[in-house]
C-alpha positions as CSV (number, residue, x, y, z in Angstrom):
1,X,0.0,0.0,0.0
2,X,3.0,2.5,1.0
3,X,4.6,2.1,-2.3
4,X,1.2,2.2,-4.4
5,X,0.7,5.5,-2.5
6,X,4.3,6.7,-3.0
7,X,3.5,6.1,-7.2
8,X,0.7,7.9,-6.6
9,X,2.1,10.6,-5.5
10,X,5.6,10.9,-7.9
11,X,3.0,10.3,-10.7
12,X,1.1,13.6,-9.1
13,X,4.5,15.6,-8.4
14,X,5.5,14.7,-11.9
15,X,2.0,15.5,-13.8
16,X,0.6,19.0,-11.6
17,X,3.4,21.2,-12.0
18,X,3.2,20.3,-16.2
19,X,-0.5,21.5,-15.9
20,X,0.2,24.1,-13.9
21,X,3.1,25.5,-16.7
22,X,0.4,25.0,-19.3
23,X,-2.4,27.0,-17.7
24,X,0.2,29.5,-17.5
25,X,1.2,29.5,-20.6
26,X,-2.2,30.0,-22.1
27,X,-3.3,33.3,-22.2
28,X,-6.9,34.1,-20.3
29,X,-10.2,34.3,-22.2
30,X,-10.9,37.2,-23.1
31,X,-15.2,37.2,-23.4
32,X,-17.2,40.5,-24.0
33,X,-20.9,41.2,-25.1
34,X,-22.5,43.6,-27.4
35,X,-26.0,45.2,-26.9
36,X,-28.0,45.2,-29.8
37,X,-31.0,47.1,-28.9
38,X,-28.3,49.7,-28.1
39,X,-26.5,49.5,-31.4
40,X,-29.8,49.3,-33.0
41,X,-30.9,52.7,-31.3
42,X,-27.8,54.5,-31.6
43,X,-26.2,53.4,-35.0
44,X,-27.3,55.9,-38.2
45,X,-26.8,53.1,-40.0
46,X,-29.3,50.8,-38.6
47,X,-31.4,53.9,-37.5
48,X,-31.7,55.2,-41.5
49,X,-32.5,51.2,-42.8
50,X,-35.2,50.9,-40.3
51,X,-36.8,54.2,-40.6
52,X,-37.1,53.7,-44.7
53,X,-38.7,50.8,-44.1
54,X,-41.3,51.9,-41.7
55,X,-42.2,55.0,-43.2
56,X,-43.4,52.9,-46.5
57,X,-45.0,50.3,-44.2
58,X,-46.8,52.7,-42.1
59,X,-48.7,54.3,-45.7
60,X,-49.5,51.3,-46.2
61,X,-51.0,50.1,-43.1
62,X,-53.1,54.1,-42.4
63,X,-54.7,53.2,-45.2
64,X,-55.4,49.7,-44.6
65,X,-56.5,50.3,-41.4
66,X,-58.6,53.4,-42.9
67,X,-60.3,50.9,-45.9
68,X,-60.7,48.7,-42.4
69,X,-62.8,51.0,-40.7
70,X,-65.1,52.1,-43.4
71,X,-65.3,48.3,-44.3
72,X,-67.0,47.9,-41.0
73,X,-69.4,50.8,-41.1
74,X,-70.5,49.7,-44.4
75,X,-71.0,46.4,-43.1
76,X,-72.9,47.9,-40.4
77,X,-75.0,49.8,-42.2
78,X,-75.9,47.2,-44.7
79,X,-76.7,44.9,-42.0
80,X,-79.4,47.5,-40.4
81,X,-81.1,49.1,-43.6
82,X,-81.0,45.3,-45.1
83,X,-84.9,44.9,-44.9
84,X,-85.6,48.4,-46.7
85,X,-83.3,47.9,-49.5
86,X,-84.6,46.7,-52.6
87,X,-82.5,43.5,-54.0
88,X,-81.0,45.5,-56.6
89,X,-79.6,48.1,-53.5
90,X,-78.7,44.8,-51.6
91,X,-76.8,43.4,-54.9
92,X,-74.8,46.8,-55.2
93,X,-73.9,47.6,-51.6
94,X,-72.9,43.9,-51.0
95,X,-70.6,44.0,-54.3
96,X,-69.4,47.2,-53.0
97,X,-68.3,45.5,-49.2
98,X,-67.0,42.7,-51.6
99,X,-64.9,45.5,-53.6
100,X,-63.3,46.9,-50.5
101,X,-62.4,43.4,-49.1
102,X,-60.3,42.6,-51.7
103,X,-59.0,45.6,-51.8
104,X,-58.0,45.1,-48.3
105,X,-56.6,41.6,-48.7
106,X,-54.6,43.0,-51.5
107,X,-52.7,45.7,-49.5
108,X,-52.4,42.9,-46.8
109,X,-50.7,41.2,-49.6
110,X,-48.7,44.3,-50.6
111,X,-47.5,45.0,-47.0
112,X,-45.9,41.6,-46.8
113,X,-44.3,41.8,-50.2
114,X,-43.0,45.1,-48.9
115,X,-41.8,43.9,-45.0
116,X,-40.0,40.8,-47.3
117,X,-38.5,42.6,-50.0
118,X,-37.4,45.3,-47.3
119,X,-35.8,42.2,-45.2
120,X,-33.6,41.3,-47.9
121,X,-32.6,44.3,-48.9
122,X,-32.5,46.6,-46.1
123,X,-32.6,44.9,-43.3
124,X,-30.2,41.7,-44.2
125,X,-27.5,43.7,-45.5
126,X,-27.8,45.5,-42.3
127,X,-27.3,42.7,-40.2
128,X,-24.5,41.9,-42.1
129,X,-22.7,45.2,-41.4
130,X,-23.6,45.0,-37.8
131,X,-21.6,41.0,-38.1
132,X,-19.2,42.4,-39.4
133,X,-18.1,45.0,-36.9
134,X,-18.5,42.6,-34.4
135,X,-15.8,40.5,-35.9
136,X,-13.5,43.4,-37.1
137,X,-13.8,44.4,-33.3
138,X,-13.0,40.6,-31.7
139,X,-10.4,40.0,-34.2
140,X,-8.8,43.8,-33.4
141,X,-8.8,43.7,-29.8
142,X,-8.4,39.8,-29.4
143,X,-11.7,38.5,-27.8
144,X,-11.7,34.5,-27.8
145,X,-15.7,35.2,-27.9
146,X,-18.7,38.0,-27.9
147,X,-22.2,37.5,-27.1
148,X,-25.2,39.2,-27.7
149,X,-25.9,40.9,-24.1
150,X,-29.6,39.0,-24.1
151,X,-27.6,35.8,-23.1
152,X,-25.9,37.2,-20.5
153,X,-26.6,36.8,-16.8
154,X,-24.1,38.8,-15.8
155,X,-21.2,41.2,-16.9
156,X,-19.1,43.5,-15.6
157,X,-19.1,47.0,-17.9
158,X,-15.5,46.2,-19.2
159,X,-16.9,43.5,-21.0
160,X,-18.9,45.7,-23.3
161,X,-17.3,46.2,-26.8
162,X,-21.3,48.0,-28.1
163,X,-19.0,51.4,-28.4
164,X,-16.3,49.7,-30.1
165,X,-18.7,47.9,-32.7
166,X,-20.7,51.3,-32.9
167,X,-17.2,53.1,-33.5
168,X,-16.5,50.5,-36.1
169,X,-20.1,50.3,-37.9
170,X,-19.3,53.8,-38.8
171,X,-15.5,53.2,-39.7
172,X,-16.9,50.7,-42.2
173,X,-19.8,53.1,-43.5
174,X,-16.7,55.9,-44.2
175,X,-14.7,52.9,-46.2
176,X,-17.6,51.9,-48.2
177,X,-18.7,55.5,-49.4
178,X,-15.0,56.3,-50.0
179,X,-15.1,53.6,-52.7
């Protein structure tokens, strides 16, 4: 037993201090986080995407929502002076509710054709420049890994590279309208 336990412990003597060289040999992890509602907010870039999109959208939707609400006081009306009409009243008031629904089905239509098209080409490309500053940053000032701040339970405020990646969101914008 004495010699199994004297093995036991050269084999640990020889083996600890190598993994204790290793460890500090290795450089620490170096982790940060980015806040994306923050670079969303505070990034022209993202701001100047987002707002073209929602202006278009927002037409769109006023006037659905307007075609909406005299949809439903035609209806309403119909409904109530239904047994005073004659049929030939009946037949062009219900073609004219029938009108206006498909009108409003076809701007339904048109708003999602817009919030897609708008995607891939406003909003992708976006989150694409947004990538790529996060990289640019992590590669620059050597982070072994960046998350998204949503993920995180807790972080101290050195961890956050959002004014880096803001800093080079804008470095990036310069380069491209330089070419």
């Amino acid at each position: 037993m004495k010699i199994s336990n004297l093995l036991y412990g050269a084999l640990f003597m020889v083996l600890f201090p190598h993994s204790i060289l290793r460890a500090q040999q290795e450089p620490p992890l170096k982790i940060g986080y980015v806040d994306l509602d923050r670079i969303m907010l505070e990034s022209r870039a993202v701001r100047s995407a987002v707002s073209a999109v929602e202006g278009d959208i927002k037409k769109e939707q006023d006037s659905m929502s307007e075609k909406m609400t005299r949809y439903k006081i035609l209806s309403e009306t119909y409904d109530q002076q239904k047994t005073i009409l004659t049929k030939e009243q009946l037949k062009t008031r219900r073609q004219e509710l029938d009108d206006l629904k498909i009108s409003i089905e076809d701007q339904k239509d048109k708003v999602s054709r817009m919030i897609r098209r708008s995607e891939r080409e406003l909003v992708e490309p976006t989150i694409e420049l947004v990538d790529r500053a996060i990289r640019l940053v992590g590669k620059k000032d050597g982070y072994d890994l960046i998350l998204r701040s949503d993920t995180v339970l807790f972080a101290s405020d050195r961890c956050d590279v959002t004014t880096g990646v803001l800093q080079m969101i804008e470095e990036i914008q310069k380069e491209e309208k330089a070419k």
